[in-house]
N, C-alpha and C positions, 0 to 999 in steps of 0.2 A: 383571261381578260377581266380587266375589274368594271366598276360601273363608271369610275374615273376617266381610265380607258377611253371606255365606249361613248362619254360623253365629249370628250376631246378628239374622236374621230368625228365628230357628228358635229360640234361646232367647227370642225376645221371643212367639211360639204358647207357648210354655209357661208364660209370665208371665202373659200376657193371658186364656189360658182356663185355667179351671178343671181339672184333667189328675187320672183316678178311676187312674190306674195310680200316680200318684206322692202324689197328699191324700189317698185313699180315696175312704170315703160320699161325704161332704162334697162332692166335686166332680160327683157323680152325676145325670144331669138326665134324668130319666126322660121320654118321653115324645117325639111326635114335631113338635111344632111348632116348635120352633129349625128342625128339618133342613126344614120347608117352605119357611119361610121362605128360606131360607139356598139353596135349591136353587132355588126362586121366582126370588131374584136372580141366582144365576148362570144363567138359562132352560133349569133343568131337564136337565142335561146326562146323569139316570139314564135319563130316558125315550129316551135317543136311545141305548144300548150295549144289549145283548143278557146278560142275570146269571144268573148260578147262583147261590143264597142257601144258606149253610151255618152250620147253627149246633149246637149241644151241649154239653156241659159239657169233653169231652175230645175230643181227636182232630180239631179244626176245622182245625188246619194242617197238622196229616199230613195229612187226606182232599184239604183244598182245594189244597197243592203236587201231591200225587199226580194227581189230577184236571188241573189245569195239567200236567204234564209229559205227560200221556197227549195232549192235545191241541193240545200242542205238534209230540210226533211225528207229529200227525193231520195237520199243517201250517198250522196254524191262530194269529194272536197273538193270544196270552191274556193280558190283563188279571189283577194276583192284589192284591188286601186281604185283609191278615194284619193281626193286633195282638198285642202290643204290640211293640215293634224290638228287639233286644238290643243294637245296635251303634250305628247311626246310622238316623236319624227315615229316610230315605227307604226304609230295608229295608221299610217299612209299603205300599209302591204300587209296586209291580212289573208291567213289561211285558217275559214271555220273559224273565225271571229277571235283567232288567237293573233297577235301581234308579231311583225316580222322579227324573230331572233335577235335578240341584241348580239350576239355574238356573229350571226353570221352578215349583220349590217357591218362590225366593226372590219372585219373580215375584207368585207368587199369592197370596203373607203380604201383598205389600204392596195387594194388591188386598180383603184382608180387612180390614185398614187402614181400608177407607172404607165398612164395612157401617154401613146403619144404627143408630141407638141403641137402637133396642127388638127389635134381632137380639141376642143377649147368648149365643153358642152356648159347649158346652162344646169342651175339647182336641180330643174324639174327633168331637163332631158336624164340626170344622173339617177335621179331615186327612180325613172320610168325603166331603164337598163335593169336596173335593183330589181325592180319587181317581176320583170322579165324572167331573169335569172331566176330569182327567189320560187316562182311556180314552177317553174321546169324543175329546180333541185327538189321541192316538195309533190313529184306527180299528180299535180291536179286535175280533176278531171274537168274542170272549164274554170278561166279566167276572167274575171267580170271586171274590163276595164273601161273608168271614166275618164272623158276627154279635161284635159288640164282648162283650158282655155280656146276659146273657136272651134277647130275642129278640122281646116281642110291644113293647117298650117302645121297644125300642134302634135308633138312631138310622137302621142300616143298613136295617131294617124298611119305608123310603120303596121300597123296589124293587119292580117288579113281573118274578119271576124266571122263566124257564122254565122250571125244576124247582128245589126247595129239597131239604137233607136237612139231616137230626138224628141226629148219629152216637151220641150216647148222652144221657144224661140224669142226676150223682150230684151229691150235697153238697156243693155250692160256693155263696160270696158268699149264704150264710142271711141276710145280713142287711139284703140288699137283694130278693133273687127267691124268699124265703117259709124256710120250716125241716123242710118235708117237701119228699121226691120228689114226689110230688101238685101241691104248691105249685107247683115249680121245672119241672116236666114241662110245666104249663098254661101259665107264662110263655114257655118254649122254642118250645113249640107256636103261638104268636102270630104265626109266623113262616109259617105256613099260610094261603094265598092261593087264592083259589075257582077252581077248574079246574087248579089248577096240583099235577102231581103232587109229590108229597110222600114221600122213601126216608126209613126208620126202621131205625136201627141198634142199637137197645138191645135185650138179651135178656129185658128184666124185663117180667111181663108186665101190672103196672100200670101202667108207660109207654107200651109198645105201646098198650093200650088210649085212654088221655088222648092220645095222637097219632091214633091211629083216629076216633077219636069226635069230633076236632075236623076230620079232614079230613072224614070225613061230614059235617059240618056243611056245611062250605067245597067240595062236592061236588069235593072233593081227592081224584085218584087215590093209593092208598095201599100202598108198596112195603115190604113185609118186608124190611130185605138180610141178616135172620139165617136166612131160608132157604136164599141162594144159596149154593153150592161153591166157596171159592177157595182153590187151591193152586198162588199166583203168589209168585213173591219179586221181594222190595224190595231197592234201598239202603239203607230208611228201615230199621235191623236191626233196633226194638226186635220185641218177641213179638207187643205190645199191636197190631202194624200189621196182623196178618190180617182184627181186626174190622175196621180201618180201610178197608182193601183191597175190602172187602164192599161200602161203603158205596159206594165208588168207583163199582166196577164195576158196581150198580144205579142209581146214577145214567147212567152212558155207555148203559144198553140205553134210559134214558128219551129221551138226547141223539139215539141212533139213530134213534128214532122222528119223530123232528123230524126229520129227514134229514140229520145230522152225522154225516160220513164217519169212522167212526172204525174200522181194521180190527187183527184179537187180535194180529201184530203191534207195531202201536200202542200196542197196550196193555202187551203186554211188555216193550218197549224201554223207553216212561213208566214204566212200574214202577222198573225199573233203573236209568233213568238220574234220579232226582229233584233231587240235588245238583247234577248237572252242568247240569239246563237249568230250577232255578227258583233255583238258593242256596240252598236252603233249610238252614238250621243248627239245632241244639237239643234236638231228639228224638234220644235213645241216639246224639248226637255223638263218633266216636272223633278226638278229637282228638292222640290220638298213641299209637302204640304201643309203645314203649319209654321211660316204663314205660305202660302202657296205661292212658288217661285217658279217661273217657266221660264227657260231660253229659249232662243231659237236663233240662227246663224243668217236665217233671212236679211239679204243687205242691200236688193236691189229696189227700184220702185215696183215692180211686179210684185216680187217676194215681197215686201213689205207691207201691201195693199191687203194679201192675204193676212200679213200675219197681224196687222194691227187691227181688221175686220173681224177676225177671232176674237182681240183683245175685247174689243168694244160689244161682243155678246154675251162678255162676262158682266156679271152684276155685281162688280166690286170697283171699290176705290183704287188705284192704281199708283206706284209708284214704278216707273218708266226711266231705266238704265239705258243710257244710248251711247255709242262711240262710234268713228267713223274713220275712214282712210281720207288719205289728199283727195284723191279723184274721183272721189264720192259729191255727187251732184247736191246737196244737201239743202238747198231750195225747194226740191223737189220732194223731199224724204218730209218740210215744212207742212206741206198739205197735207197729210196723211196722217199725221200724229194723232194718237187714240184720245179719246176724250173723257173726262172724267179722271183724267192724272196731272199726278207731279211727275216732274220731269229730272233730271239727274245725268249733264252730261260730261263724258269723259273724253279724256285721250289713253286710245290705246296704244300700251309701250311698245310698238315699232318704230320703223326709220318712216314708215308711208303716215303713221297716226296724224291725226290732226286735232290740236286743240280747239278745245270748243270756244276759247277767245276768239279766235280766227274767223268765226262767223255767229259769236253773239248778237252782231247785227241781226241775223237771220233770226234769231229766239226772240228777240225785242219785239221783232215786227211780226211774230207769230201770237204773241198777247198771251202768252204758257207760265205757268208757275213753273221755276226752273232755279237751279243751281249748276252750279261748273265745279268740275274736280281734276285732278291731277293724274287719277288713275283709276281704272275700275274699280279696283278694291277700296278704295276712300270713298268714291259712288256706291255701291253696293253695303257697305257699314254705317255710311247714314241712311240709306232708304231705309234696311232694316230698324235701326233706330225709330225713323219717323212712323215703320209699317204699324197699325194698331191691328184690331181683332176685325176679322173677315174683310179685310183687305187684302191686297196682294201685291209680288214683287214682278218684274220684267226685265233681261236682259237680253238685250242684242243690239241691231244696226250693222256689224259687221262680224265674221269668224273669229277676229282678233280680240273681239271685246269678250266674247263667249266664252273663247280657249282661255282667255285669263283668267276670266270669271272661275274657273272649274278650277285649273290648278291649284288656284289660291285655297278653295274652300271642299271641295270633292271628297278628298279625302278626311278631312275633318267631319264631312256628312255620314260616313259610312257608321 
């Protein structure tokens, strides 16, 4: 297989399904009959690996890398599904922070190839089969999967996990998983499995409660982790990672109970070492320090609250890279903009991007020094331009803007 190949087998998964990261709604398939089907014929390969089930509106990839890196150092391979990639489709299925085989991806396209006709899965139900598969072929000794989108609907939802968490719960994708917390809480919550404990990371106490109330149903053990005390440091720098960290470390006391060797340790060296033994990139990314350049994938109003509260405890001038999808409330994203910056907004090259003509209204009425660009990389080559001495750069608003930001320039950093 060449690289040719393999990159023609991987544009044609994105041709052939449906893909809610790159159409939106429109690609959206609720519900879990595709993935029975779909896991029927390949026989079931979730029932044979050991899962941990993670889902929330924020935090799913910090908790779920961090978690992987602590049981990494346990000595244990770990299996990790993340979504969406920022780089290259195989970032999505990771064993021990190595990427899923390009050959045995090419492999398995062509083996989707010959699904039957009344299998008709979407992008994400296909790569969730993928990774299915991919861990059982690689004997893992536990799988750490994150929910794609909601939770009681979403595709991942086929697992039966030995402990799930919900690291929080805010205003994301209204348009799909309801337009209150209420709403979005019950859907998240569907991810709740009878006997199977269940860690809750949100402080709010109408979510606790919709978590609680559904694990009592599902005689689901039911773990607060905003009680627990954690003052551990990360690699992961952002602030936002103490909740994350919580969330972690009440899930390993549920792991220890099952009798998984995990000692603190373990736990410290995982903490610190997250980048070095899972890859993980995206959350508060310093991608360079002279001039000091951070991403971060954070794209909803929560996430963003965090991430631009960091921004604004830095004591530098700022130049501020933003891009957004269609269904990006960006009203909202208006109020929160960090202070003391230039501003630098793009369209990211998907089919969902949205130009920033399309609500320059919205930049007017925000009184920001600002510019509009054509593409991240035209954004990002003037900031830098404009960046002087002990200033700094910012990338994010959306996964799309990030992942672009990186290919473009990453390896040119190295």
């Amino acid at each position: 297989m060449t690289n040719g190949q393999y990159q023609e087998a991987v544009d044609w998964l994105f041709i052939q399904a449906p893909n809610y990261q790159i159409d939106g709604q429109k690609a959206y398939k609720p519900g879990l009959d595709n993935i029975i089907k779909l896991c029927d014929f390949f026989g079931n390969p979730q029932e044979k690996i050991k899962c941990i089930h993670i889902g929330g509106t924020n935090g799913k990839g910090s908790s779920s890398n961090m978690l992987a890196s602590i049981l990494q150092e346990s000595g244990y391979k770990i299996g990790l599904y993340n979504s969406p990639h920022l780089i290259d489709f195989t970032e999505r299925i990771k064993v021990n922070g190595e990427n899923c085989d390009k050959e045995f991806v090419f492999n398995f396209i062509q083996k989707l190839k010959t699904l039957p006709e009344d299998i008709l899965p979407s992008f994400f139900e296909f790569t969730t089969i993928m990774a299915f598969e991919y861990f059982y072929q690689q004997n893992v000794d536990f799988a750490i999967i994150e929910v794609g989108l909601g939770g009681r609907l979403d595709s991942t939802n086929i697992i039966k996990p030995l402990v799930a968490a919900i690291t929080n719960v805010q205003l994301d994708h209204q348009n799909i998983l309801g337009d209150t917390i209420e709403e979005i809480a019950a859907e998240k919550a569907g991810i709740i499995k009878n006997n199977t404990p269940i860690v809750s990371g949100d402080e709010t106490d109408v979510v606790k409660n919709i978590i609680k109330e559904k694990a009592t149903r599902e005689n689901a053990p039911f773990i607060d982790a905003t009680l627990l005390e954690a003052h551990l440091e990360s690699d992961l720098k952002g602030n936002y990672q103490q909740k994350n960290i919580r969330v972690v470390l009440a899930l390993i006391e549920e792991l220890k109970k099952l009798n998984v060797n995990i000692s603190d340790k373990n736990i410290e060296n995982g903490l610190l070492h997250v980048h070095k033994n899972t890859n993980f990139i995206g959350r508060w990314f310093e991608f360079s320090k002279n001039p000091l350049t951070i991403c971060d994938t954070g794209h909803n109003q929560a996430g963003l609250e965090f991430v631009f509260a960091q921004l604004n405890a830095i004591d530098k001038h700022k130049h501020v890279i933003l891009g957004f999808v269609n269904d990006k409330k960006i009203d909202e994203v208006m109020n929160l903009l960090p202070e003391n910056s230039e501003f630098y907004f793009a369209k990211p090259s998907i089919n969902r991007g949205r130009h920033p003509k399309d609500y320059e209204d919205l930049l007017i009425g925000a009184k920001i020094s600002y510019k509009i660009f054509d593409s991240v990389q035209e954004a990002y080559l003037s900031a830098k331009q404009q960046c002087r001495n002990e200033e700094m750069i910012f990338i994010g608003g959306s996964n799309f803007v990030v992942g672009e930001f990186l290919e473009k320039n990453l390896e040119s950093s190295k």
